[in-house]
C-alpha positions as a Markdown table, in Angstrom:
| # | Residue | x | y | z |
|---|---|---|---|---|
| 1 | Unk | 0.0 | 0.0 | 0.0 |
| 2 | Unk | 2.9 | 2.3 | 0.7 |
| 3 | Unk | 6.0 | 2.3 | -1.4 |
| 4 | Unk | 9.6 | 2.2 | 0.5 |
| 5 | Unk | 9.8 | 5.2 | -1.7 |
| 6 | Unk | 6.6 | 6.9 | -0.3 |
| 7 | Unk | 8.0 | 5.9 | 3.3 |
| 8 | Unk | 11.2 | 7.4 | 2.7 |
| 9 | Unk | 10.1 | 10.3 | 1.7 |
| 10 | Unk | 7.2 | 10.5 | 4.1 |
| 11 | Unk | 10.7 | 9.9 | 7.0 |
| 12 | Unk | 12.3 | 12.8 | 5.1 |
| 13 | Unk | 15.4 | 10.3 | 4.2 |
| 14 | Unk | 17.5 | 10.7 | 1.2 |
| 15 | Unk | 19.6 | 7.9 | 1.6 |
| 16 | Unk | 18.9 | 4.1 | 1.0 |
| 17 | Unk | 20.8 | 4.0 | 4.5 |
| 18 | Unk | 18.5 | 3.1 | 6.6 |
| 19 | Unk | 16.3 | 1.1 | 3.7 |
| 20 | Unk | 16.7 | -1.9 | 6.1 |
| 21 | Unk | 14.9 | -0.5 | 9.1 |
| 22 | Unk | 12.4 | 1.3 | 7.1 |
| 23 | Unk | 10.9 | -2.0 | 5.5 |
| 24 | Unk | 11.1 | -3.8 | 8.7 |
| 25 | Unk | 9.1 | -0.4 | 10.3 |
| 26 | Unk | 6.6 | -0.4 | 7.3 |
| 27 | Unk | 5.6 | -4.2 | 7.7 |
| 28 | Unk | 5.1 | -3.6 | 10.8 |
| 29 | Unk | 2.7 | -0.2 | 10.6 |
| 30 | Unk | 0.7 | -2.6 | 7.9 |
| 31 | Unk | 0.7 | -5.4 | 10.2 |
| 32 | Unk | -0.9 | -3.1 | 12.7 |
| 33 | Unk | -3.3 | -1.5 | 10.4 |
| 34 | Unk | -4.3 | -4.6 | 9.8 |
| 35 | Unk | -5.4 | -5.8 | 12.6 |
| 36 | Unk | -6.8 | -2.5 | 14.3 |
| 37 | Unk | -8.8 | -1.7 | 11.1 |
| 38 | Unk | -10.3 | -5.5 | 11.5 |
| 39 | Unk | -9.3 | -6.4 | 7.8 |
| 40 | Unk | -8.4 | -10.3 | 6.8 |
| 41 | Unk | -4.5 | -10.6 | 4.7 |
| 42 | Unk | -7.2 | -10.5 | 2.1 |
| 43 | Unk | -9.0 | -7.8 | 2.2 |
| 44 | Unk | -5.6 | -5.8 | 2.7 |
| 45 | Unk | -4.1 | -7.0 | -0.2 |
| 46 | Unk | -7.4 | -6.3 | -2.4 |
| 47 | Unk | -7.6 | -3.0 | -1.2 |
| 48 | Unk | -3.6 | -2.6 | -1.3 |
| 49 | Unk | -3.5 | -3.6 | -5.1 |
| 50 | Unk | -7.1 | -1.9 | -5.9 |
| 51 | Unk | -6.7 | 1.2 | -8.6 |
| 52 | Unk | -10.0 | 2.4 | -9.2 |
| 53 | Unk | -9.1 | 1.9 | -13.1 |
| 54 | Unk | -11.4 | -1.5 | -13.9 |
| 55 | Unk | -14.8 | -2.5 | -13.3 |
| 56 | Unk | -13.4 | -5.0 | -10.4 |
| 57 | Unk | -15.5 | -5.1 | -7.1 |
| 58 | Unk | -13.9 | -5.4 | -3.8 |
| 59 | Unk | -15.9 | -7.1 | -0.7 |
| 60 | Unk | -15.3 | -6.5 | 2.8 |
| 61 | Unk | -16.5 | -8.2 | 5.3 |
| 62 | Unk | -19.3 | -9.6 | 2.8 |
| 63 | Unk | -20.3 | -6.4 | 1.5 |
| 64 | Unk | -19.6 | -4.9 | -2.3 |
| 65 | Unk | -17.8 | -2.0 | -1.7 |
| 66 | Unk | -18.2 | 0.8 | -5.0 |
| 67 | Unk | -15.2 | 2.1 | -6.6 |
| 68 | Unk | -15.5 | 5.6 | -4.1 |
| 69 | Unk | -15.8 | 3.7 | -1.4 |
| 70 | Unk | -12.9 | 1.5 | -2.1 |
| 71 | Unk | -10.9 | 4.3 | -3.0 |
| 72 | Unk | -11.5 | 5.9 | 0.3 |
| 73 | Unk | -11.0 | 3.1 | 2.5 |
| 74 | Unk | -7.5 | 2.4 | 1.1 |
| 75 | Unk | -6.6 | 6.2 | 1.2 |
| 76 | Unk | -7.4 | 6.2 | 5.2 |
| 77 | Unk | -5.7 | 2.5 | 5.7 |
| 78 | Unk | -2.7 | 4.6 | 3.8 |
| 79 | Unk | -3.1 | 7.4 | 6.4 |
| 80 | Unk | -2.8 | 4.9 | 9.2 |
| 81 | Unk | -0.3 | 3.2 | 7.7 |
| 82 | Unk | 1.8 | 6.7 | 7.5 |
| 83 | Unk | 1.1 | 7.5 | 10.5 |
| 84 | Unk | 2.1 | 4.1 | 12.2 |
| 85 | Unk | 5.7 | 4.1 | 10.3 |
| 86 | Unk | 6.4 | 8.1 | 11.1 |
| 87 | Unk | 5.6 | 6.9 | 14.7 |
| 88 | Unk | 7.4 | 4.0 | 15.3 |
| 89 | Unk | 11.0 | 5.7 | 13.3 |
| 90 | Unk | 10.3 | 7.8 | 15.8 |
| 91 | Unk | 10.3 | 6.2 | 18.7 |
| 92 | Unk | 11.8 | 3.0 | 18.0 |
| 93 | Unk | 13.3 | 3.6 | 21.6 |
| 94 | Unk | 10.5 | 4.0 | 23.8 |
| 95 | Unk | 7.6 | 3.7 | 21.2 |
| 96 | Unk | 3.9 | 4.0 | 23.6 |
| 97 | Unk | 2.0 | 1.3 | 21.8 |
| 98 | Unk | -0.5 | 1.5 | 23.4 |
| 99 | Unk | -1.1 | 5.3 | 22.6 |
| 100 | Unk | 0.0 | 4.6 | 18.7 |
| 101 | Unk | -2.9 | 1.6 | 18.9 |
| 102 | Unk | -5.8 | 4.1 | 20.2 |
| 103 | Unk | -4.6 | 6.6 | 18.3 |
| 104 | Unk | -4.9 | 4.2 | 15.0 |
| 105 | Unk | -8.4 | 3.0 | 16.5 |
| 106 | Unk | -9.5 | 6.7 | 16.0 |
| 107 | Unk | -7.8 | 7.4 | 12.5 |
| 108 | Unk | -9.1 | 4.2 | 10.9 |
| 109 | Unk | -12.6 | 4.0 | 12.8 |
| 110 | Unk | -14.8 | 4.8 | 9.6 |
| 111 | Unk | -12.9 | 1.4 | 8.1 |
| 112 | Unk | -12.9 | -0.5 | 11.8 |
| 113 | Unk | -16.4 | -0.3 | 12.5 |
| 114 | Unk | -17.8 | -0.6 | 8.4 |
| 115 | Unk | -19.2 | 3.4 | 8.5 |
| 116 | Unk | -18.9 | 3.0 | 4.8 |
C-alpha cells in the first residue's frame, strides 16, 4: 500500500541508509493496520492492489464495496499506515503502543467499525 519510496520520503530520508529498518518499520505499521482496522491478509491486499481503473469489485467483510468507497478506504488504511511508520522511526526507543494503537483505533474508525 505504501512504497519504500513513499515511506522514505514520508521519514524525510535521502539515503537508502537506513532502507533496512524502514521496510522492517513499514511491515510492521501494515501489520498493525491490519489488525486494528479489522481487515483479513485478504481484504488488505485487495484494497492494497485496488486502482479504481477496472470494473473490479472489492468485498469487505461480505459487503460490495463501490469504486468511491474503495478508493477511500485504502486512502485512510494509507493514512494509518503513515502515521504508524512516522511513529514507530520515531520512537523505536521508547515507542507508547498502546497510545500509537488508540490513536490508530481513531484514524481508521470509519474502516474499523464498516461506516462506509
Amino acid at each position: 500500500m505504501v512504497t519504500m519510496e513513499e515511506a522514505r520520503a514520508y521519514l524525510r530520508m535521502d539515503s537508502g541508509f537506513e532502507d533496512a529498518l524502514i521496510g522492517s518499520l513499514l511491515l510492521s505499521a501494515e501489520i498493525l493496520c491490519t489488525d486494528v482496522a479489522r481487515l483479513s491478509k485478504a481484504e488488505w491486499d485487495a484494497l492494497s492492489d485496488y486502482t479504481g481503473d477496472s470494473e473490479e469489485i472489492i468485498t469487505i467483510r461480505q459487503e460490495e464495496k463501490s469504486k468511491g468507497e474503495a478508493l477511500q478506504m485504502k486512502e485512510i488504511l494509507r493514512v494509518g499506515v503513515l502515521y504508524a511508520l512516522g511513529y514507530l522511526f520515531e520512537h523505536r526507543e521508547e515507542a507508547d503502543h498502546h497510545a500509537l494503537v488508540m490513536t490508530l483505533r481513531n484514524l481508521l474508525f470509519a474502516v474499523r467499525e464498516g461506516v462506509f
